[in-house]
C-alpha positions as CSV (number, residue, x, y, z in Angstrom):
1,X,6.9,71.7,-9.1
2,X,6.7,73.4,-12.4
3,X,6.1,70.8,-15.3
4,X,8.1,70.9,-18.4
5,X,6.7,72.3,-21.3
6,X,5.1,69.9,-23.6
7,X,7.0,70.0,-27.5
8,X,7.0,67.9,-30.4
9,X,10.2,66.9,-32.3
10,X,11.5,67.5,-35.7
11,X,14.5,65.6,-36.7
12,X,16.6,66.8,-39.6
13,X,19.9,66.4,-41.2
14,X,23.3,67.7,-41.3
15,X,22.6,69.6,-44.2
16,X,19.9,71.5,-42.8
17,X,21.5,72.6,-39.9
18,X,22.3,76.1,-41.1
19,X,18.7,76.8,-42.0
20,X,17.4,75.2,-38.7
21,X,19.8,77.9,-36.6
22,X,18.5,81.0,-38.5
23,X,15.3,79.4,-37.9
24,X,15.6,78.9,-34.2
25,X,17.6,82.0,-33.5
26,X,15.1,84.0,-35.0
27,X,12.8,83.3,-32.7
28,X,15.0,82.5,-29.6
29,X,18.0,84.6,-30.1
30,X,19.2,84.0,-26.6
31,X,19.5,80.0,-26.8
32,X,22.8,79.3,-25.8
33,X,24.1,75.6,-24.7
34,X,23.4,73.4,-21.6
35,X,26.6,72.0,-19.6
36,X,26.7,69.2,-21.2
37,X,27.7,71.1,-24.6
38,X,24.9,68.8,-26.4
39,X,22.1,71.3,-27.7
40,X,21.0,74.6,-27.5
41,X,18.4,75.6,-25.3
42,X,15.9,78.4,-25.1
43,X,15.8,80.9,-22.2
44,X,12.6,79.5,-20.3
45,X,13.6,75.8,-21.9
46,X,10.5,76.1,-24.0
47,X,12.6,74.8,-27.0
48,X,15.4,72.6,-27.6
49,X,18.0,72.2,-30.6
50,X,20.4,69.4,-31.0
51,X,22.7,69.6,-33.6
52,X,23.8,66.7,-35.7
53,X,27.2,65.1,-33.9
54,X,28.9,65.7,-37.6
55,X,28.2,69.3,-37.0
56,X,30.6,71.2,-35.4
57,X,30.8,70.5,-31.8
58,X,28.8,72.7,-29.1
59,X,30.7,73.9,-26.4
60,X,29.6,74.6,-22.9
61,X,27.6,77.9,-22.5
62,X,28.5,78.9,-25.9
63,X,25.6,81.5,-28.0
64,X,23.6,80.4,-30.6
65,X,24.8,83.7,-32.8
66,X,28.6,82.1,-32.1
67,X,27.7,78.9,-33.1
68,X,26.0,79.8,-35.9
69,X,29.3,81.4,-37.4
70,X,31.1,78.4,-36.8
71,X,28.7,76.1,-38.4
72,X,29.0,78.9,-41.2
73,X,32.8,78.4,-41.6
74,X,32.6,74.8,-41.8
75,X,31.4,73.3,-45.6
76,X,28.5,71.2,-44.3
77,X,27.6,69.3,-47.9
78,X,30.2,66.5,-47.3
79,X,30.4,66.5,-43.4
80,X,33.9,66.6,-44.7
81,X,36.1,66.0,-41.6
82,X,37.7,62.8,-41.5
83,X,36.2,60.7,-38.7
84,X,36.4,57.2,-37.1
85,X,33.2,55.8,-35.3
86,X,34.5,53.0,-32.9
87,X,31.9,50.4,-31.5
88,X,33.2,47.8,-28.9
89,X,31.4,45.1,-26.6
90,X,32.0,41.1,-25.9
91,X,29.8,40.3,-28.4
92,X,32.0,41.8,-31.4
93,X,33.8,44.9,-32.5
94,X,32.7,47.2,-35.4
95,X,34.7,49.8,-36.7
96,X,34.4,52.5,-39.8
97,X,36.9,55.2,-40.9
98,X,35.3,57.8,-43.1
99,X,36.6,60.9,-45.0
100,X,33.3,63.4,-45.2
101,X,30.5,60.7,-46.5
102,X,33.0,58.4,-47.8
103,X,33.8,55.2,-46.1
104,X,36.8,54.4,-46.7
105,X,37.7,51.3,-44.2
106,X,35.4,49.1,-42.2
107,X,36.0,45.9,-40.1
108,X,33.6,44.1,-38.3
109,X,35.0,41.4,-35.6
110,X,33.5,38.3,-33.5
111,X,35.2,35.9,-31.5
112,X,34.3,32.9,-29.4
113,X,33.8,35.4,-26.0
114,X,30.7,35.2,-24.4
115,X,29.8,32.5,-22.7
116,X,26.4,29.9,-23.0
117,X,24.4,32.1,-20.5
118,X,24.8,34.9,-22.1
119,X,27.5,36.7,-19.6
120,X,31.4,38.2,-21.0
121,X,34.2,35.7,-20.3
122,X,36.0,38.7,-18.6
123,X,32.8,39.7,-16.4
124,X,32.3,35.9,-15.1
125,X,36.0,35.6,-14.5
126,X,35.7,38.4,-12.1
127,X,33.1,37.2,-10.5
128,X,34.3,33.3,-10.3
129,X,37.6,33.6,-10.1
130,X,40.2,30.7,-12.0
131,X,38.2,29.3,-15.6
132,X,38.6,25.8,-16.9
133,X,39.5,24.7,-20.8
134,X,36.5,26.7,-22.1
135,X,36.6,29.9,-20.4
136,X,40.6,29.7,-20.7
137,X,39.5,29.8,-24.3
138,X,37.2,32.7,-24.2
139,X,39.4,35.1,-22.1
140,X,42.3,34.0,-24.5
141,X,40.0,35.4,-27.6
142,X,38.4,38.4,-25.8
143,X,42.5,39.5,-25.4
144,X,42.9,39.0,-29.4
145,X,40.0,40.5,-30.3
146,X,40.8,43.9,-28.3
147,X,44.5,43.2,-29.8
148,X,43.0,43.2,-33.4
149,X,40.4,46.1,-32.7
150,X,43.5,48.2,-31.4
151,X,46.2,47.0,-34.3
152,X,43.0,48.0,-37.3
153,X,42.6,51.3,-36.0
154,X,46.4,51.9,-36.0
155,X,46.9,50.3,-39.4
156,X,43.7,53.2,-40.7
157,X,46.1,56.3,-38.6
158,X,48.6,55.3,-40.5
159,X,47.3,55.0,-43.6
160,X,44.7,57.9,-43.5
161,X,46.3,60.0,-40.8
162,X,44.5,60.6,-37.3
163,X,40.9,61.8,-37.4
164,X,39.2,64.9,-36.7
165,X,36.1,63.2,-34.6
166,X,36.1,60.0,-33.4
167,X,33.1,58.6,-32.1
168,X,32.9,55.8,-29.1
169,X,30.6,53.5,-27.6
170,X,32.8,51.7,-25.5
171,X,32.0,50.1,-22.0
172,X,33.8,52.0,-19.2
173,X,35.3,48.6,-17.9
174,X,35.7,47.2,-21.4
175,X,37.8,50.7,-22.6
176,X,39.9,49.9,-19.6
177,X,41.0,46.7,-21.0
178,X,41.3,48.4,-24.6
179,X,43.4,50.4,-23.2
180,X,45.7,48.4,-21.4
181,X,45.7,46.3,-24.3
182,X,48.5,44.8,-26.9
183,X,49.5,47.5,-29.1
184,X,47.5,49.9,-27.3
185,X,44.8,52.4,-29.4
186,X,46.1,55.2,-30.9
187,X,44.0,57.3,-29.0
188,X,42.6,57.8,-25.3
189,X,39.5,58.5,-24.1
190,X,40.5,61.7,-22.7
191,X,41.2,63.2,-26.1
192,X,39.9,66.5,-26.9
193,X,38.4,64.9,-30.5
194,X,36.9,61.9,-28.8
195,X,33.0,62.0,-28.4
196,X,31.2,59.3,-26.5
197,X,27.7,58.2,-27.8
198,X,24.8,58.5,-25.8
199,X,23.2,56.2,-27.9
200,X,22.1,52.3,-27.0
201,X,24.2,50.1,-29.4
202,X,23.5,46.5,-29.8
203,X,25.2,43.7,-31.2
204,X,28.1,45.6,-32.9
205,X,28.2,44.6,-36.6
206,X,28.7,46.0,-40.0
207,X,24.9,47.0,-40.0
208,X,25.0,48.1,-36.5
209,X,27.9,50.3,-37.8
210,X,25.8,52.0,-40.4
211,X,22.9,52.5,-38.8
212,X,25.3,54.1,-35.9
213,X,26.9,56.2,-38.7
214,X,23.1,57.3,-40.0
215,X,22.1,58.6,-36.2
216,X,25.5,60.6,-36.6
217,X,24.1,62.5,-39.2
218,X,20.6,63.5,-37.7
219,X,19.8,66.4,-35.6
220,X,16.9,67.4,-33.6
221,X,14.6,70.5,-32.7
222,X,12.3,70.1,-29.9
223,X,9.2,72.9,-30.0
224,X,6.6,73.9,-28.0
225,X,3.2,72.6,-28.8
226,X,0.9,75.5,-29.4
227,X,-3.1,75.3,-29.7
């Protein structure tokens, strides 16, 4: 089996990403996207470019000469779409609504939820079955946390309008209950502006929030180590 070229990374942010495409594309003019839609690859895979998530968005198969005309269309300065970045777990909620580099709303949220050992009232429930005092408790606040987390976000539509990108890191089993939640969110996960994060998140938070936000913002090239 052929090994995988060895290459060193570069990261870079949103405001160089116009100079990093003429820079790639000049010397692989054929990179185009892998199925995934999340960077651009060279021909033999020798190099690698992942744009910024605040860039425009990559689609599937799509030329880096194409791309590089949308990124061109687009004022990159401000990152100026308006965008929501939605970070959910047991442990707490964190939530920011920016317009371009301006935050304009934030909430960070923590109930009484998890339990001494460490495991999500919700998860031990299903594996336990009925809950005493304590866990009635926990399951009670885990509902009004996901309650508040969905009536925030529909309070910052209303005010701001919906958002051009929103950005989740959201537990499959947890978005289920989001979703079936009390109002429900103003958006689903099958929505053509929602982008999940492949990104570990920890305890959500306010900082967790920003540093999440930061990442957003950085981009990537991956080149081929020469001697």
């Amino acid at each position: 089996m052929a090994r995988s070229p060895e290459r060193r990374r570069i990261d870079f942010p949103l405001v160089d990403l116009a100079e990093q495409l003429e820079a790639f594309a000049e010397l692989w003019p054929r990179a185009v996207t892998d199925s995934r839609a999340r960077a651009l690859h060279a021909f033999n895979g020798e190099a690698v470019l992942a744009p910024p998530f605040l860039g425009p968005r990559l689609l599937a198969g799509e030329s880096i000469t194409r791309y590089q005309r949308r990124v061109a269309e687009q004022e990159l300065e401000s990152a100026g779409e308006r965008h929501a970045v939605v970070l959910v777990r047991a442990a707490g909620v964190a939530l920011g609504y920016w317009d371009g580099e301006a935050l304009l709303r934030h909430k960070a949220i923590r109930r009484y939820v998890i339990r001494g050992k460490g495991r999500a009232q919700p998860t031990h429930l299903a594996k336990k079955g009925k809950s005493r005092y304590g866990s009635r408790l926990r399951l009670q606040n885990w509902r009004r946390q996901l309650a508040e987390t969905n009536e925030r976000l529909r309070d910052w539509w209303e005010e701001f309008g919906e958002p051009e990108r929103i950005f989740l890191s959201v537990p499959v089993r947890v978005f289920s209950e989001l979703a079936a939640a009390t109002p429900a969110p103003p958006f689903q996960k099958e929505d053509p502006n929602v982008q999940r994060l492949p990104l570990h998140v920890h305890r959500p938070d306010h900082s967790e929030l920003l540093r999440v936000r930061r990442w957003l913002g950085r981009g990537h090239v991956e080149l081929p180590i020469t001697e």
